[in-house]
RODO-2510 file (C-alpha; in nm, 4 decimals, decimal comma):
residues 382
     n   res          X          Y          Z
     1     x     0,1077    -2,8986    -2,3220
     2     x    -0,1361    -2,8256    -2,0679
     3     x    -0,5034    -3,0151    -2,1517
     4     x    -0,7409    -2,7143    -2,0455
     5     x    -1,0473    -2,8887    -2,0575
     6     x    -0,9023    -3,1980    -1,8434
     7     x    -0,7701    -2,9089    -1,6094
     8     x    -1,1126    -2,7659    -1,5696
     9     x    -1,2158    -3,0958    -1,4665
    10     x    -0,9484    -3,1514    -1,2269
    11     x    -1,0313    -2,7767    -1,0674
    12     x    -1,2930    -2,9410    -0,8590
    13     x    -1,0977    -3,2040    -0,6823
    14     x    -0,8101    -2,8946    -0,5168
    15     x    -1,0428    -2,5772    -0,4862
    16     x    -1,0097    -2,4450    -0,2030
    17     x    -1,3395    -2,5102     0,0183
    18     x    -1,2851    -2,3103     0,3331
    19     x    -1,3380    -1,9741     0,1431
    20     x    -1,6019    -1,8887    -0,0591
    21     x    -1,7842    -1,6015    -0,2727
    22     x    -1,6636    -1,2216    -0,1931
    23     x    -1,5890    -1,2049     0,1717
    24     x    -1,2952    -1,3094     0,2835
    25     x    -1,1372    -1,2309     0,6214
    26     x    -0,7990    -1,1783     0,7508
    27     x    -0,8486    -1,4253     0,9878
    28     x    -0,9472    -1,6931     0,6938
    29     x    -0,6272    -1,6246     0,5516
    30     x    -0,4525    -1,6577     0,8874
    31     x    -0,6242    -2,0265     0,9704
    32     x    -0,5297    -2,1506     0,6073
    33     x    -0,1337    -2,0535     0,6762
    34     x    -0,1561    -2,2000     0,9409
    35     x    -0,2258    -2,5044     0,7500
    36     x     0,1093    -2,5105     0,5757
    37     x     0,4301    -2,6748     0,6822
    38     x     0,6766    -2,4762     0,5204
    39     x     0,7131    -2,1574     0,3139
    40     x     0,4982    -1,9139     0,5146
    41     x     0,6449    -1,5456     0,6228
    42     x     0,4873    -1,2364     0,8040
    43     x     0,5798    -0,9670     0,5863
    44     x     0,4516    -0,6832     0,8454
    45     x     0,1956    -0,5382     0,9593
    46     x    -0,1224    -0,3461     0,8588
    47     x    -0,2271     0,0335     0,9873
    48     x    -0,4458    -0,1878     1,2360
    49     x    -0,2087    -0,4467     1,2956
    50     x    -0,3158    -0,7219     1,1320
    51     x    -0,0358    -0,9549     0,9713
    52     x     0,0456    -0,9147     0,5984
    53     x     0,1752    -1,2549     0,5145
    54     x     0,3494    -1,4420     0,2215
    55     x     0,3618    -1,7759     0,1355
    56     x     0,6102    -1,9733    -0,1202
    57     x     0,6589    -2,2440    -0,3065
    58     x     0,8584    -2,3996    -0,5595
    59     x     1,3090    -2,4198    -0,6276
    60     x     1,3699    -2,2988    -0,9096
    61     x     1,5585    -1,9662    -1,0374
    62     x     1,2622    -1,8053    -1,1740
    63     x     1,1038    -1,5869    -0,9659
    64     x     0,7386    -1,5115    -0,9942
    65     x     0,5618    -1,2612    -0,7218
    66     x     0,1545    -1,2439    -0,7036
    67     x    -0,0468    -1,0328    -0,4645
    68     x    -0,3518    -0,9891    -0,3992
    69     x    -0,6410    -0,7753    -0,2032
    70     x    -0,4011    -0,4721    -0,2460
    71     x    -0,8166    -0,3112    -0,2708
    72     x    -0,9820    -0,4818     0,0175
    73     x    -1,3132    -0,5502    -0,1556
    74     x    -1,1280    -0,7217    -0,4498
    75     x    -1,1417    -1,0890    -0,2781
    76     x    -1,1592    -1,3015    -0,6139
    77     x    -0,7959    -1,4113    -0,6614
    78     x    -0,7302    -1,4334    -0,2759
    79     x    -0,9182    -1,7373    -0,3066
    80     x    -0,7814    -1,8591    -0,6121
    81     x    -0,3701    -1,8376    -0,5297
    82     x    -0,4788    -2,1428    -0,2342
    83     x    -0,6465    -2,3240    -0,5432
    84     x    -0,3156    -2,2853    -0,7268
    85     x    -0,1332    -2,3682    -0,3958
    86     x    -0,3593    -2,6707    -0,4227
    87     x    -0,3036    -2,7840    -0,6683
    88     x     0,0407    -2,7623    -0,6748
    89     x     0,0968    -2,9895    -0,3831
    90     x    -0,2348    -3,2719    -0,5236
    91     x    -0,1793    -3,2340    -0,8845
    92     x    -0,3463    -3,5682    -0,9554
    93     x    -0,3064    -3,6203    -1,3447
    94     x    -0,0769    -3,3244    -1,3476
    95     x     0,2031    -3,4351    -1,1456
    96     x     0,3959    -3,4103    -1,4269
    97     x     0,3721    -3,0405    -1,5431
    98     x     0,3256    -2,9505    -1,1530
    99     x     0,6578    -3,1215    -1,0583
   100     x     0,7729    -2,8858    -1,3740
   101     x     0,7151    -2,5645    -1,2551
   102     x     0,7710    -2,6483    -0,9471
   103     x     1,1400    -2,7370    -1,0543
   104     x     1,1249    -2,4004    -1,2865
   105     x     0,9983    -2,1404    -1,0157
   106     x     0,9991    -1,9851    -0,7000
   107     x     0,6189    -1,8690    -0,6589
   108     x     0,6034    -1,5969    -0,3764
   109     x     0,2253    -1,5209    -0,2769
   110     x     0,1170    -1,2238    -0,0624
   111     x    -0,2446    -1,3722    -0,0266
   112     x    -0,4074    -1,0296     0,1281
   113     x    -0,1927    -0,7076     0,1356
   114     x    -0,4577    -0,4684     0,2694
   115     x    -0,6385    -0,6769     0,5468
   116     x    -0,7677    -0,3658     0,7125
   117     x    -1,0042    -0,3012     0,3663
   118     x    -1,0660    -0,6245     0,3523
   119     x    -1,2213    -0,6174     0,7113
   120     x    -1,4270    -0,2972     0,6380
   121     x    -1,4892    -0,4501     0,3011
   122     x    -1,3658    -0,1503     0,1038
   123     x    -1,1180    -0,0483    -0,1724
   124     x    -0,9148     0,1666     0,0750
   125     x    -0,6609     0,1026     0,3622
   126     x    -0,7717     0,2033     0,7044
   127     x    -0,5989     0,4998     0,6831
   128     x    -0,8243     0,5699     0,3463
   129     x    -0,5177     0,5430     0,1227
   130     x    -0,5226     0,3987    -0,2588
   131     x    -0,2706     0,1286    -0,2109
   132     x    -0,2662     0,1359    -0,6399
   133     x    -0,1778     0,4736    -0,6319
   134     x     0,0898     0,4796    -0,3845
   135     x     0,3566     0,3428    -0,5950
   136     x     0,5542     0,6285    -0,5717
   137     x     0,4565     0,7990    -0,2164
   138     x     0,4771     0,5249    -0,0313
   139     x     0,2457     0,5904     0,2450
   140     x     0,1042     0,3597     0,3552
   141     x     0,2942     0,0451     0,5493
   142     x     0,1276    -0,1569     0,3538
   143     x     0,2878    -0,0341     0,0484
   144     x     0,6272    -0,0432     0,1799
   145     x     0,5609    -0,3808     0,2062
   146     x     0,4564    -0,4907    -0,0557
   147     x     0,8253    -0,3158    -0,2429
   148     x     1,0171    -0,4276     0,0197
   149     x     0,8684    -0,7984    -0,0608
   150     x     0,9935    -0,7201    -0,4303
   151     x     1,2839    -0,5496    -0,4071
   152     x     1,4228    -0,8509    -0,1790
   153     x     1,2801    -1,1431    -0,3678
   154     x     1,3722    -0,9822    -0,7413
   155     x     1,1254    -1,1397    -0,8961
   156     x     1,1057    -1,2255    -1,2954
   157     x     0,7597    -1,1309    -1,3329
   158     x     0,4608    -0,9917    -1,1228
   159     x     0,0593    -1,0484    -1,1118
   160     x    -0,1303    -0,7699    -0,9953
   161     x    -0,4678    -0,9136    -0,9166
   162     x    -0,7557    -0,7410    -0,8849
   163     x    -1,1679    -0,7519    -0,9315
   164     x    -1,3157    -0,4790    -1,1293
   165     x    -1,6831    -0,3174    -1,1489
   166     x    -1,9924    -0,4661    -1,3092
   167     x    -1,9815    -0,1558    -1,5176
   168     x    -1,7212    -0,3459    -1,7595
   169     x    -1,8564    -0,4995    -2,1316
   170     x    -1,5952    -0,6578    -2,3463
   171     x    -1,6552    -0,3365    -2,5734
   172     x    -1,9134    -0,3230    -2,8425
   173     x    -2,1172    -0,6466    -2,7145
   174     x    -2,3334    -0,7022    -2,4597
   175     x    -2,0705    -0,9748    -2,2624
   176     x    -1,9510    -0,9490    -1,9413
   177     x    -1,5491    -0,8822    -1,8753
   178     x    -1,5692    -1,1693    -1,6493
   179     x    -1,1502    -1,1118    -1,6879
   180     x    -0,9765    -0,8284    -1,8061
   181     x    -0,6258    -0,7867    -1,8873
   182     x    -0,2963    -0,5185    -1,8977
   183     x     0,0402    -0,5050    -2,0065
   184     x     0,0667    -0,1626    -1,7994
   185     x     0,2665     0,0665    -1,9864
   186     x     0,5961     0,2497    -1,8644
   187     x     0,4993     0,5818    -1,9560
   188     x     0,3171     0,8081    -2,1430
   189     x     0,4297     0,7187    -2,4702
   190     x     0,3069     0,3710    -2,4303
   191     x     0,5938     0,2509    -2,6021
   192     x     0,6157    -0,1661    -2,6408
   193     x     0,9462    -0,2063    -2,5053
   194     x     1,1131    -0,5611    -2,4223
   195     x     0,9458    -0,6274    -2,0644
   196     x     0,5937    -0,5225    -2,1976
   197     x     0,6310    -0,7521    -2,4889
   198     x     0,6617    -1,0090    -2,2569
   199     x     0,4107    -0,9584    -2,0751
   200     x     0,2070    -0,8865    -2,3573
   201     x     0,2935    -1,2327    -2,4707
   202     x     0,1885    -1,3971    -2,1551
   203     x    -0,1545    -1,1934    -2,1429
   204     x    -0,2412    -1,3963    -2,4537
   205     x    -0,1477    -1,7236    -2,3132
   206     x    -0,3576    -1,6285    -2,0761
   207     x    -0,6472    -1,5074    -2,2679
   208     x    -0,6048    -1,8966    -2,5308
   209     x    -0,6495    -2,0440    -2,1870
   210     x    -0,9289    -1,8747    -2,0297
   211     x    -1,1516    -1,8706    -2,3556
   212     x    -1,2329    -2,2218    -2,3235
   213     x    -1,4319    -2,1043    -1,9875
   214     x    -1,5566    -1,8143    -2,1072
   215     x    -1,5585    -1,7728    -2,4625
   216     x    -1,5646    -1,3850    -2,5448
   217     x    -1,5838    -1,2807    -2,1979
   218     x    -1,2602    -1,1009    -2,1904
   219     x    -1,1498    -0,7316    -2,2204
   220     x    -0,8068    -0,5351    -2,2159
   221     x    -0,7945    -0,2524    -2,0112
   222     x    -0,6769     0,0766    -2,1334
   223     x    -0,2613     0,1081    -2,1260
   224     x    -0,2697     0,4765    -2,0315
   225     x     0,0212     0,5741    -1,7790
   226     x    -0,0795     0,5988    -1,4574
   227     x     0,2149     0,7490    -1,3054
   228     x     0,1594     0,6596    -0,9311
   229     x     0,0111     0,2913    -1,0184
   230     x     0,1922     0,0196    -0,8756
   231     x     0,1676    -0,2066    -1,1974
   232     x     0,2738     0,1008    -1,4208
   233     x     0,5761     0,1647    -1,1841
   234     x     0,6531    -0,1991    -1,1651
   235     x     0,6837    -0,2556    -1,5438
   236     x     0,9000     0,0715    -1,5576
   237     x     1,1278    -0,0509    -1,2850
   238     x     1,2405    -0,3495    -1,4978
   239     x     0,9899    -0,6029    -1,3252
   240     x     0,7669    -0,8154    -1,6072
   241     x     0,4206    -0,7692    -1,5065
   242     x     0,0406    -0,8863    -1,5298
   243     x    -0,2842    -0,6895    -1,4172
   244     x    -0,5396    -0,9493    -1,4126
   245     x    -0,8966    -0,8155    -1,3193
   246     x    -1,1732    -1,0452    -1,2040
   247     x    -1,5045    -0,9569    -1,3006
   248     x    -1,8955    -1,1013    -1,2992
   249     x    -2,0036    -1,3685    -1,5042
   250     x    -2,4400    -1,4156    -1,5939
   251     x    -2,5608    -1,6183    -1,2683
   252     x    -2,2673    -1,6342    -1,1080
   253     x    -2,2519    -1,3159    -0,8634
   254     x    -2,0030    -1,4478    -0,6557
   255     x    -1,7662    -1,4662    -0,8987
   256     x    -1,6450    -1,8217    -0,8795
   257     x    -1,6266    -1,8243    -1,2408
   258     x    -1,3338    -1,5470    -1,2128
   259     x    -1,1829    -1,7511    -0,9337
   260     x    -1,1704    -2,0652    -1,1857
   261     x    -1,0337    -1,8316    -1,4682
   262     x    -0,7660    -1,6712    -1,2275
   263     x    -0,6246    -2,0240    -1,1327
   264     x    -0,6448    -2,1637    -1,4931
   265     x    -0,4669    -1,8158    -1,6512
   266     x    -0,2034    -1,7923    -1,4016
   267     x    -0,1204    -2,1747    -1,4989
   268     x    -0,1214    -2,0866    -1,8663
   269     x     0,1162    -1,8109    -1,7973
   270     x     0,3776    -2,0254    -1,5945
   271     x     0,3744    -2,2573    -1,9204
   272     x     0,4371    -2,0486    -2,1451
   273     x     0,7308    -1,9286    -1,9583
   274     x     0,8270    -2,2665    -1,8906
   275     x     0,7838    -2,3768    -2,2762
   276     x     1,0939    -2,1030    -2,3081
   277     x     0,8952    -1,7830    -2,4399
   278     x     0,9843    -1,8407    -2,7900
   279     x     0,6669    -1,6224    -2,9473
   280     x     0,6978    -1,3327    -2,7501
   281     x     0,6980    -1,0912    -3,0864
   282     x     0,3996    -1,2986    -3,2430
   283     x     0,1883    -1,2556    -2,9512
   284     x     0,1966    -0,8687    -2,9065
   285     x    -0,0694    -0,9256    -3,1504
   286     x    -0,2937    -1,1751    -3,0485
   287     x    -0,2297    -0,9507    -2,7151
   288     x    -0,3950    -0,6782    -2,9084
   289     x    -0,7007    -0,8516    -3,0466
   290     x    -0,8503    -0,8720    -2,7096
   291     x    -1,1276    -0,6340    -2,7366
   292     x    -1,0745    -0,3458    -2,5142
   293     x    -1,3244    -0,3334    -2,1835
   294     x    -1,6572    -0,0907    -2,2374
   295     x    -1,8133     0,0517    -1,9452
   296     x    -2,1954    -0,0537    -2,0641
   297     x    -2,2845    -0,2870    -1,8573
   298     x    -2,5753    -0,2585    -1,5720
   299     x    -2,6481    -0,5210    -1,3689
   300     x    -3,0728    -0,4882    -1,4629
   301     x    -3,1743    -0,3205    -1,7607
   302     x    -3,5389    -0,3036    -1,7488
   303     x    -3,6847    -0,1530    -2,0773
   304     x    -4,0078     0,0089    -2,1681
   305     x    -4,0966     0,1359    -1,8586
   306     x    -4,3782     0,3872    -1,8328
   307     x    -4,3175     0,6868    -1,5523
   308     x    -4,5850     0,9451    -1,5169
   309     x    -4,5187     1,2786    -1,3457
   310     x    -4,7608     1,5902    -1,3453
   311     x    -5,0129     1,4302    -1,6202
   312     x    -4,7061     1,3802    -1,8104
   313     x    -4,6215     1,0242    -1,9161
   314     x    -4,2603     0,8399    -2,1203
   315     x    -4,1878     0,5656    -2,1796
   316     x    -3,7895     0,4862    -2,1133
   317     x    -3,5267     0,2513    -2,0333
   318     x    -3,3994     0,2176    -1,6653
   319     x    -3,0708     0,1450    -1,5495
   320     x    -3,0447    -0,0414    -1,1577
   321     x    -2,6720    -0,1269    -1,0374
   322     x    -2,6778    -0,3437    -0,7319
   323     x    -2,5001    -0,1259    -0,3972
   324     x    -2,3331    -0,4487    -0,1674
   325     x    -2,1502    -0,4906     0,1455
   326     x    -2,0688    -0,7816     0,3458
   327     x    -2,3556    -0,9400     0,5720
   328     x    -2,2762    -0,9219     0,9678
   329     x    -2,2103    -1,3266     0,9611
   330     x    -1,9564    -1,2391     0,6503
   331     x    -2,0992    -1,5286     0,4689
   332     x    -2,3200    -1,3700     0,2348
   333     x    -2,3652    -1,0419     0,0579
   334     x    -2,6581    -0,7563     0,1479
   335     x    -2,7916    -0,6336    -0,2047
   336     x    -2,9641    -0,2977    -0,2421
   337     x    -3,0815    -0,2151    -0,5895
   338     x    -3,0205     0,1553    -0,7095
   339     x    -3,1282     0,3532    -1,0267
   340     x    -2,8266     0,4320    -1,1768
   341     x    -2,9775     0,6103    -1,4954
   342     x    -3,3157     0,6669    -1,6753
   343     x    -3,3985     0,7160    -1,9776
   344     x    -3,2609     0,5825    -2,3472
   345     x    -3,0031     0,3135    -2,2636
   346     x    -3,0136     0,1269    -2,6224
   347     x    -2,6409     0,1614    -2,6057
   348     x    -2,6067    -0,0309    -2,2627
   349     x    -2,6224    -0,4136    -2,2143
   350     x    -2,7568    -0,5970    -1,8728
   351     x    -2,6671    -0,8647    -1,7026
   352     x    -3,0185    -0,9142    -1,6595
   353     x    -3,2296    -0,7809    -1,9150
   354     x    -3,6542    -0,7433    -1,8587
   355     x    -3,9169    -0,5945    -2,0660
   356     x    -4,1884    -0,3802    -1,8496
   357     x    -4,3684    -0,3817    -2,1841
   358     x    -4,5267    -0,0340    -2,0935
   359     x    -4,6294    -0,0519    -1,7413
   360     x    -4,5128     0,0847    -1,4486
   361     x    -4,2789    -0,0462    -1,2178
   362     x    -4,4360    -0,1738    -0,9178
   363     x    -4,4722     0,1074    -0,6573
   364     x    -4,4448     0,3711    -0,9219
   365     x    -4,8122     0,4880    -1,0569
   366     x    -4,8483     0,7486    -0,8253
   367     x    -4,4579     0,8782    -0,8289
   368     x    -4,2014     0,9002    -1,0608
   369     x    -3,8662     0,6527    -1,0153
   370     x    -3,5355     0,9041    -0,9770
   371     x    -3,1911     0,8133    -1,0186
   372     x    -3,0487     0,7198    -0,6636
   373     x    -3,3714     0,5471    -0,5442
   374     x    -3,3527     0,2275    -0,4208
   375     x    -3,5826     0,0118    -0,5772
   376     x    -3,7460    -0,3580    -0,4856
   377     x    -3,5790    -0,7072    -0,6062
   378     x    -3,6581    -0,8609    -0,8064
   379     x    -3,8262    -0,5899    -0,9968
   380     x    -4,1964    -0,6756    -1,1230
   381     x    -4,4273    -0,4343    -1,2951
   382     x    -4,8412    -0,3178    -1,2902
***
């Protein structure tokens, strides 16, 4: 069985060094390839042109497929699929279970499916299209892609990886969803049938694994049918799969600790599977008992502040979500701080929590804050 913590350990020795944080580039992408002897295919091409590539290893008869960047400004597990790459070919202390799955599975990675997002660092193609709700339209070339890449490799199972909004609480505490997880349903009815089972089952191999890095820090989306969502249309097609969503983590805004819980989860998963899926039935429920995400999480809740307007004075909670995009270099990211919402938030949580204890927020005597206003960071008080 698969020592976590000694994993965790190990983590440092393959990450990937040459990409880092939330911006990666096609071009990133392109250079590591080009590192690899073997296994590496140009699926197509993007609306722009760029090269959508896949990369594989592994020879066995179980076929796994995991893309990623199908949202351009969802970066996370881009980086971690070349830690699991990695790690796969320097396994160190592992060389056993590596050599393993390695003789279990063929692992087929589409590293970045929408490099034209990634570039203009949005969730879109460059034809503005919802690559995660084209399952059924078809569209885009990127789409097409991506099915004709699963419709010729038949694979067992599918990951669907993702990063999701600071907005997300595990729900009813004030913890991050650093990772959140789906079984997507195959339609409305929501009904557990045989392939969802199984990937419920995995999901909570997943979750046993990724608690010892971030105990409580993980959520379950909502299984309602989305009827053009590629994960939902994937599972009803016959194909067993996986949403994984990155998320923030408390002083980690680039989101490394995602990137470690992305590598260590998709491990867990290719265990179990390995270890012959004999608990598939027992873990619907611990699948279950993963809190379901909130959406009550800001990224500053400052409390107590005092606004004045018109001789009129309040006191009241204020709600800032950070507004980011790429620096020019691409190796940072440009924060703007926004006022999302003012007024009683005692049923929100922040990542960063302050206490104006009754003063005004500096720049503020003489006008009132309004939701949309950009405001300075870090935020101090008079």
């Amino acid at each position: 069985m698969m020592d976590i913590e000694k994993l965790i350990k190990h983590y440092a020795s393959i990450k990937e060094q040459s990409i880092k944080g939330r911006t990666v580039t096609p071009e990133q992408v392109s250079c590591l390839l080009k590192r690899l002897d073997t296994g590496v295919e140009i699926l197509g091409k993007s609306v722009m042109g760029h090269d959508i590539y896949s990369f594989s290893v592994g020879r066995g008869s179980e076929k796994v497929l995991l893309w990623t960047q199908m949202h351009g400004n969802e970066p996370t597990a881009t980086s971690a699929v070349f830690d699991i790459f990695n790690f796969l070919n320097n396994p160190g202390p592992f060389t056993g279970f590596a050599d393993s799955l390695l003789d279990k599975f063929q692992l087929m990675f589409i590293p970045m499916l929408n490099p034209d997002g990634a570039l203009l660092y949005r969730r879109t193609n460059a034809m503005d299209i919802d690559l995660n709700r084209d399952a059924r339209a078809l569209s885009a070339p990127e789409s097409r892609i991506l099915r004709t890449a699963r419709d010729n490799f038949s694979p067992h199972y599918c990951f669907n990886l993702h990063d999701q909004r600071n907005i997300y609480n595990v729900c009813g505490t004030g913890k991050t969803a650093t990772i959140s997880f789906l079984a997507p349903a195959e339609g409305p009815d929501r009904a557990v049938t045989m392939n969802r089972q199984r990937s419920m089952a995995l999901i909570a191999a997943m979750n046993a694994a990724v608690q010892h890095i971030i105990p409580g820090c993980v959520g379950r989306y909502s299984d309602e049918f989305y009827p053009t969502a590629t994960g939902d249309n994937f599972q009803k097609d016959g194909f067993v799969t996986m949403l994984i969503e990155s998320g923030t983590y408390p002083g980690d805004p680039e989101r490394q600790t995602a990137r470690l819980c992305n590598f260590t989860a998709i491990l867990a998963a290719l265990e179990y599977v390995n270890s012959g899926c004999g608990q598939d039935e027992a873990m619907t429920g611990d699948y279950f008992s993963i809190p379901e995400n909130g959406q009550k999480m800001l990224d500053i809740l400052v409390k107590n502040v005092k606004i004045a307007l018109n001789g009129i004075e309040a006191i009241v909670d204020i709600g800032v979500m950070f507004d980011e995009k790429p620096a020019p270099d691409r190796n940072s990211m440009l924060k703007r701080c926004v006022i999302e919402s003012i007024g009683d938030l005692s049923a929100y949580f922040g990542i960063e929590t302050l206490d104006a204890g009754g003063k005004f927020m500096r720049g503020y005597t003489e006008k009132c804050p309004q939701t949309g206003c950009e405001i300075n960071y870090p935020v101090d008080f008079e």
